[in-house]
C-alpha positions in Angstrom: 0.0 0.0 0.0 1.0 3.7 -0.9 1.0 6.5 1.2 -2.5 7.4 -0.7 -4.2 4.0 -0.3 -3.1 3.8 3.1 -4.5 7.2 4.0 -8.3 6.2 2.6 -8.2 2.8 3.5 -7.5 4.1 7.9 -9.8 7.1 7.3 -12.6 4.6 5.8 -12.4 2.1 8.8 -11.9 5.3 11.3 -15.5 6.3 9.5 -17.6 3.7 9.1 -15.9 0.5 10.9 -16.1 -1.5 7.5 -13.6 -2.7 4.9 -14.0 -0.9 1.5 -12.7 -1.8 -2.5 -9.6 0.5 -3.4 -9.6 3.1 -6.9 -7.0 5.0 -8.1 -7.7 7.6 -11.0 -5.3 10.0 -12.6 -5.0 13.1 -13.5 -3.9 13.7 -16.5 -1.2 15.9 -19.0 -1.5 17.1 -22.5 1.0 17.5 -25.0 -0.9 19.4 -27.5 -4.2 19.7 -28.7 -5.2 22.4 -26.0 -8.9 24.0 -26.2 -9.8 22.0 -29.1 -11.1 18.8 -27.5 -14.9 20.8 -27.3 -14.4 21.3 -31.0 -14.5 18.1 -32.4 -10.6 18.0 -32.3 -7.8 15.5 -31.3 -6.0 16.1 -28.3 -2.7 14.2 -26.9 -3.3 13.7 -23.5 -1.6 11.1 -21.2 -2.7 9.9 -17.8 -0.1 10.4 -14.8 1.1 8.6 -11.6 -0.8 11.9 -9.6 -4.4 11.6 -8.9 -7.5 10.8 -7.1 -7.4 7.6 -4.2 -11.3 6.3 -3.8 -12.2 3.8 -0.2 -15.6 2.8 -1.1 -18.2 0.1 0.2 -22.1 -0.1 -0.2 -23.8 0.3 3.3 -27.1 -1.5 3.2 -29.1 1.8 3.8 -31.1 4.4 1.0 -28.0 7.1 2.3 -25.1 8.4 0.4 -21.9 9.1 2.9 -19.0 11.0 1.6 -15.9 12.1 3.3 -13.3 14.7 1.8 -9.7 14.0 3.6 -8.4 17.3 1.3 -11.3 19.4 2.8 -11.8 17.4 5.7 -15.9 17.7 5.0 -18.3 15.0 5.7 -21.7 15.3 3.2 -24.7 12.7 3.3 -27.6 12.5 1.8 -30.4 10.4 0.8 -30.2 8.7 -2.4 -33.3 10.1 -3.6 -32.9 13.6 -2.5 -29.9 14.1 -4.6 -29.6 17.6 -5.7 -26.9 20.5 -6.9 -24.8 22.0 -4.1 -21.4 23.4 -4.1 -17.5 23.5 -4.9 -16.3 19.7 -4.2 -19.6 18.2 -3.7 -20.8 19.0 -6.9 -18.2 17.4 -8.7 -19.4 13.6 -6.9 -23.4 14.1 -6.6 -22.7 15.0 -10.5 -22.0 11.6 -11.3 -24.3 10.1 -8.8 -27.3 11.8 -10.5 -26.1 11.0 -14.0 -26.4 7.2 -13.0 -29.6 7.8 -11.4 -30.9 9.4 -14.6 -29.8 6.2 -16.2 -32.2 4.5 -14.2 -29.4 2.3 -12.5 -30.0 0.5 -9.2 -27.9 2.8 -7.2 -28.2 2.3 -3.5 -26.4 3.8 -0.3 -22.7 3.7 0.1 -19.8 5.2 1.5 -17.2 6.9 0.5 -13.7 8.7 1.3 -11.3 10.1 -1.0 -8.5 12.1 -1.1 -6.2 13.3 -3.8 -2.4 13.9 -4.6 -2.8 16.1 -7.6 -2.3 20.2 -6.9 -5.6 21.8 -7.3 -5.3 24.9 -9.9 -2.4 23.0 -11.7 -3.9 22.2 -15.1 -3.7 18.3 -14.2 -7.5 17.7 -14.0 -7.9 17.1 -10.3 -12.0 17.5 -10.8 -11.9 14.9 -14.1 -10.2 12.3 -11.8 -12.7 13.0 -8.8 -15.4 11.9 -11.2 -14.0 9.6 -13.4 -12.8 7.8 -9.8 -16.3 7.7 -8.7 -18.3 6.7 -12.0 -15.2 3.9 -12.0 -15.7 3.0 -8.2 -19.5 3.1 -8.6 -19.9 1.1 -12.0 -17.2 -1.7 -10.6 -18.9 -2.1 -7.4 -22.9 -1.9 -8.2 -22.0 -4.2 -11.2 -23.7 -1.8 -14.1 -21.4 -2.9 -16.9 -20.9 -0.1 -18.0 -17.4 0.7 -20.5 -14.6 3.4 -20.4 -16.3 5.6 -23.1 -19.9 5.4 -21.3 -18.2 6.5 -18.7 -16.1 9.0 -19.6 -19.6 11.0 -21.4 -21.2 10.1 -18.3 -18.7 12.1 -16.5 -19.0 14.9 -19.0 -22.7 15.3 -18.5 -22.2 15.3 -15.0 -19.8 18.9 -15.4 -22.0 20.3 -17.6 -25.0 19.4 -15.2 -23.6 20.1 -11.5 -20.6 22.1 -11.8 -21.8 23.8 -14.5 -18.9 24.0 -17.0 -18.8 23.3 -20.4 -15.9 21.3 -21.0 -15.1 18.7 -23.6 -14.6 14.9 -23.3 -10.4 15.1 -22.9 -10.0 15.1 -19.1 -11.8 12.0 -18.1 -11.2 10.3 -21.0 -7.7 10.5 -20.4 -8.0 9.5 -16.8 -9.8 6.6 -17.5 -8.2 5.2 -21.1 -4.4 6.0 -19.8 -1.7 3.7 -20.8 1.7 3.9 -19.1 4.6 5.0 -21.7 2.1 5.6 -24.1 -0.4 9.2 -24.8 -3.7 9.0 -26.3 -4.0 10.4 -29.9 -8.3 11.1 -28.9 -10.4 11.7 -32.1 -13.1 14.4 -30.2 -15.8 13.9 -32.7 -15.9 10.4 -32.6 -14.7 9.4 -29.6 -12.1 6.7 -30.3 -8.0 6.5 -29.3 -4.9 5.0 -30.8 -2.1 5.0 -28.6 1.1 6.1 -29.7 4.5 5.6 -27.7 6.6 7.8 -25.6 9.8 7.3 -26.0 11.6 9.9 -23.7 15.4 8.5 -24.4 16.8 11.2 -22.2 14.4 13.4 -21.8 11.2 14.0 -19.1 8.9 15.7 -19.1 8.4 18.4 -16.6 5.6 20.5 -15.4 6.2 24.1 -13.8 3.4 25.7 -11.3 3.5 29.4 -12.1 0.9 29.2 -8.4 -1.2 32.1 -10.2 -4.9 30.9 -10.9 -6.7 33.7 -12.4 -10.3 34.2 -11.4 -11.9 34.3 -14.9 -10.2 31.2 -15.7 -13.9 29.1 -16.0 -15.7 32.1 -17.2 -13.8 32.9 -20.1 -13.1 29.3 -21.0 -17.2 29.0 -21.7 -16.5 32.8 -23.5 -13.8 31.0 -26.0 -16.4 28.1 -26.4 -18.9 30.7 -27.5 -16.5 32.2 -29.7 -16.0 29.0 -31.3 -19.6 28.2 -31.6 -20.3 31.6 -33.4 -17.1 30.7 -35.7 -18.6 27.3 -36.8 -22.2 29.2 -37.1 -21.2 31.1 -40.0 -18.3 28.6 -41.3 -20.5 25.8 -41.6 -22.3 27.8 -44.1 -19.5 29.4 -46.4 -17.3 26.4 -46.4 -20.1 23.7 -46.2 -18.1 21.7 -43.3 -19.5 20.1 -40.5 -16.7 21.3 -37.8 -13.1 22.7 -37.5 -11.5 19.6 -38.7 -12.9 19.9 -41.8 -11.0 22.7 -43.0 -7.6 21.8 -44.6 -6.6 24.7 -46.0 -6.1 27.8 -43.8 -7.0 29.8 -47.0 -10.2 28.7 -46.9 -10.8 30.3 -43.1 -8.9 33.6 -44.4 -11.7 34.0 -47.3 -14.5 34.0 -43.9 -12.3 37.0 -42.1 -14.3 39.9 -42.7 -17.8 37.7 -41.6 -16.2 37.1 -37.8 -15.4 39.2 -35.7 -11.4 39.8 -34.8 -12.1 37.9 -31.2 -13.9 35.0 -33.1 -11.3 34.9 -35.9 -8.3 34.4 -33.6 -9.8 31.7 -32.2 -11.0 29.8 -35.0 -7.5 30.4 -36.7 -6.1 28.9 -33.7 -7.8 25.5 -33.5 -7.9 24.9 -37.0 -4.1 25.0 -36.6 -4.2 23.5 -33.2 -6.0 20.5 -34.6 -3.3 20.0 -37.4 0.0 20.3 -34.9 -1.6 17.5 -32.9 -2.3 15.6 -35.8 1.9 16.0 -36.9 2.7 15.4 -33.7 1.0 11.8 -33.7 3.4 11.0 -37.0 6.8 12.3 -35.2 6.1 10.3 -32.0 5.8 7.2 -34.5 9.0 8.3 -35.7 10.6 9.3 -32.3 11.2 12.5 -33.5 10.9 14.3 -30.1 12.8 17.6 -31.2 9.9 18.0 -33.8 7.3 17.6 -31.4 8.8 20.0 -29.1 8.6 22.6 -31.8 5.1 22.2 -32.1 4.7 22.5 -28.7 6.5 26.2 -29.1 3.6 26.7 -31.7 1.1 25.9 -29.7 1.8 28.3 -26.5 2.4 31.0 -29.0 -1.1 30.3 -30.1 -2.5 30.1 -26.9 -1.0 33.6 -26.0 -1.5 35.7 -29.0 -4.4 33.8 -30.8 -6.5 32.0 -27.8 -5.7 34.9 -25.6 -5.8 31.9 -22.4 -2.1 32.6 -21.1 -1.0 35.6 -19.0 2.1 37.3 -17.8 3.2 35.1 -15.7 3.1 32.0 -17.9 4.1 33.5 -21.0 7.4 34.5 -18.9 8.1 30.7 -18.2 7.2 29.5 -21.4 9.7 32.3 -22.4 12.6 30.9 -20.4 11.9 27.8 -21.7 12.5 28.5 -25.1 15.4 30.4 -24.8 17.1 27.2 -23.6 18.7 25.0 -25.6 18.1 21.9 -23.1 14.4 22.6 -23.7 12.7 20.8 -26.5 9.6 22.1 -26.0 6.9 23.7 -24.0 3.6 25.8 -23.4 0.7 26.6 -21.5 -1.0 23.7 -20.2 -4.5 23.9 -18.9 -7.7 25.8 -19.2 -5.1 29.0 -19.5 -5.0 32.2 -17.1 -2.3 30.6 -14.7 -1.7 26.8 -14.2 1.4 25.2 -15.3 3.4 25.1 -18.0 4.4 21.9 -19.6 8.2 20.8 -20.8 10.5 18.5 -22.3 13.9 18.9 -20.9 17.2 17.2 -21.4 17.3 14.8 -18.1 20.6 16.1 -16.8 19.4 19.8 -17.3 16.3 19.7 -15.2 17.9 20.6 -11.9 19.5 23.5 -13.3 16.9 24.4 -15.3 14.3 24.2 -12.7 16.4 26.2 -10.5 17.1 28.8 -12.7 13.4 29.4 -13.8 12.7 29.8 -10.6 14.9 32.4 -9.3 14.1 34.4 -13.0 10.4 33.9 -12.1 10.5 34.9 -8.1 12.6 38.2 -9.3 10.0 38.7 -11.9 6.7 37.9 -9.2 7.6 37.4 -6.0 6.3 33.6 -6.4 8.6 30.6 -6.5 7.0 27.9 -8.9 7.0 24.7 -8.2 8.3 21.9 -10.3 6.8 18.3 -10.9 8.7 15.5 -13.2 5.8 13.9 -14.3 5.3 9.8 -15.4 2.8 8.6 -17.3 0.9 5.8 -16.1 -2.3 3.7 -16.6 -5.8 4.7 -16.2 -8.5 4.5 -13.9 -8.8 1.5 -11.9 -9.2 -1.1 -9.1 -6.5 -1.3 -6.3 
């Protein structure tokens, strides 16, 4: 037992004085394909050894018990009386009322969890709270349901509960991870290849600018919108169905003057977006990681000027990132508007690199950022 499973597992007996079944769910990186995973993109996630540590058990009784060791806050209520509330409840009774709506034979249970991944990081902390339950639950009550059902299932239960629109990516990832491997994730019609991760020298590194802008989930529905408005009057000049259907950026410049600048930059920026991920698939297959990194250079600069999602502070690391030559690539990861950013660094540079960053970035901010070498690892599961 970890120091996670170990922590559930004592708080669960402390709790309820029973023995419970062990999950473990991820959280999750992205290489590239950022912000286009709601636009029928593909997105490059992979699925990390950080995440989400569930003790559950059924409890013979028509009450739902749930214990938060991060918040220390107990929350019960009746399985029938199941109802919106707020900030880390809403993120679990989501995806009990999404089974309920299903009509599945949910009864009372109990439940502690507790989680490794920093909260505000870009890592998906709330994807691995639900994908961990809709895992824990589906195991347990034996509804037979698969990864993908679950994965929309969790999706629903944001959109419902939480209240933000986001696409499929996040528990997808958590729940389809493969260690050594990302997920090449076709957004439109839900389906994954993997493709290998060769680092040969190389790992990957995330660095905590600990700045969370507050209009971080407003404006992420605002870029949605944009996008939505985009596709409204795209789908008619170019007769597409979505983003991905437009293969030459010509075709979007001839729409320019029907969006407005706002909705313009966006659109520009997935459409390209959608084709670096696509590249980046083919130089993974060819282990060229140098190549990939590039892209990844393309992609913040995208984010920043295009997306408009980054902000001082991370443009600044992804700035000291690519002035270094032990850096292959890097960028923005996350919703945008703080969070980490994400690189690949030479293995004997990191420390140095690391260290340097953060002395440029606490003279620059007053904040020291924290650093994470990150490992991939499977995906949701039973302990």
């Amino acid at each position: 037992m970890n120091d996670g499973t170990q922590n559930v597992t004592s708080r669960f007996r402390e709790k309820y004085q029973a023995a419970p079944v062990l999950f473990f769910s991820p959280g999750r990186i992205n290489l590239l394909g950022e912000h286009v995973d709601y636009n029928d993109g593909y997105v490059m996630p992979a699925a990390i050894n950080m995440g989400v540590y569930y003790a559950i058990a059924p409890n013979s009784t028509a009450t739902i018990n749930f214990y938060s060791i991060d918040f220390d806050e107990s929350f019960s209520t009746p399985v029938t009386g199941v109802q919106k509330n707020e900030g880390w409840k809403n993120y679990v009774l989501g995806v009990v009322d999404q089974f309920l709506k299903l009509g599945k034979d949910l009864t009372g249970f109990d439940c502690v969890f507790a989680g490794d991944i920093p909260v505000g990081a870009g890592m998906s902390s709330s994807a691995a709270v639900e994908a961990g339950l809709a895992f824990a639950l589906n195991d347990v009550f034996g509804f037979g349901m698969n990864r993908k059902e679950l994965a929309l299932l969790c999706q629903r239960a944001e959109h419902t509960y939480p209240g933000v629109q986001c696409g499929i990516m996040d528990m997808y990832a958590s729940l389809n991870g493969k260690k050594d491997h990302v997920l090449l994730l076709d957004c439109r019609n839900i389906t994954h290849d993997y493709f290998p991760l060769q680092l040969d020298g190389y790992r990957i590194v995330l660095l905590n600018s600990k700045v969370h802008h507050s209009l971080a989930s407003g404006e992420y529905n605002v870029r949605r919108q944009y996008c939505e408005e985009g596709m409204s009057v795209l789908k008619k000049e170019l007769s597409i169905q979505s983003f991905r259907d437009i293969d030459d950026a010509a075709d979007l410049l001839r729409c320019k003057d029907l969006l407005r600048p706002e909705v313009f930059a966006c659109c520009k920026y997935v459409v390209e977006e959608i084709g670096r991920t696509q590249k980046g698939a083919a130089l993974l297959q060819q282990n060229d990681l140098a190549g990939f990194g590039k892209l990844m250079f393309e992609t913040h600069e995208g984010l920043s000027k295009l997306y408009k999602v980054s902000c001082a502070e991370i443009d600044f690391l992804a700035g000291l990132a690519m002035a270094d030559k032990n850096v292959l690539g890097a960028r923005l990861m996350g919703g945008g508007f703080g969070g980490c950013t994400i690189n690949i660094i030479k293995e004997e540079a990191v420390n140095d690199f690391v260290e340097e960053a953060g002395t440029a970035y606490q003279k620059a901010f007053g904040i020291l950022p924290e650093a994470y070498i990150m490992q991939t690892a499977d995906g949701t599961r039973r302990l």
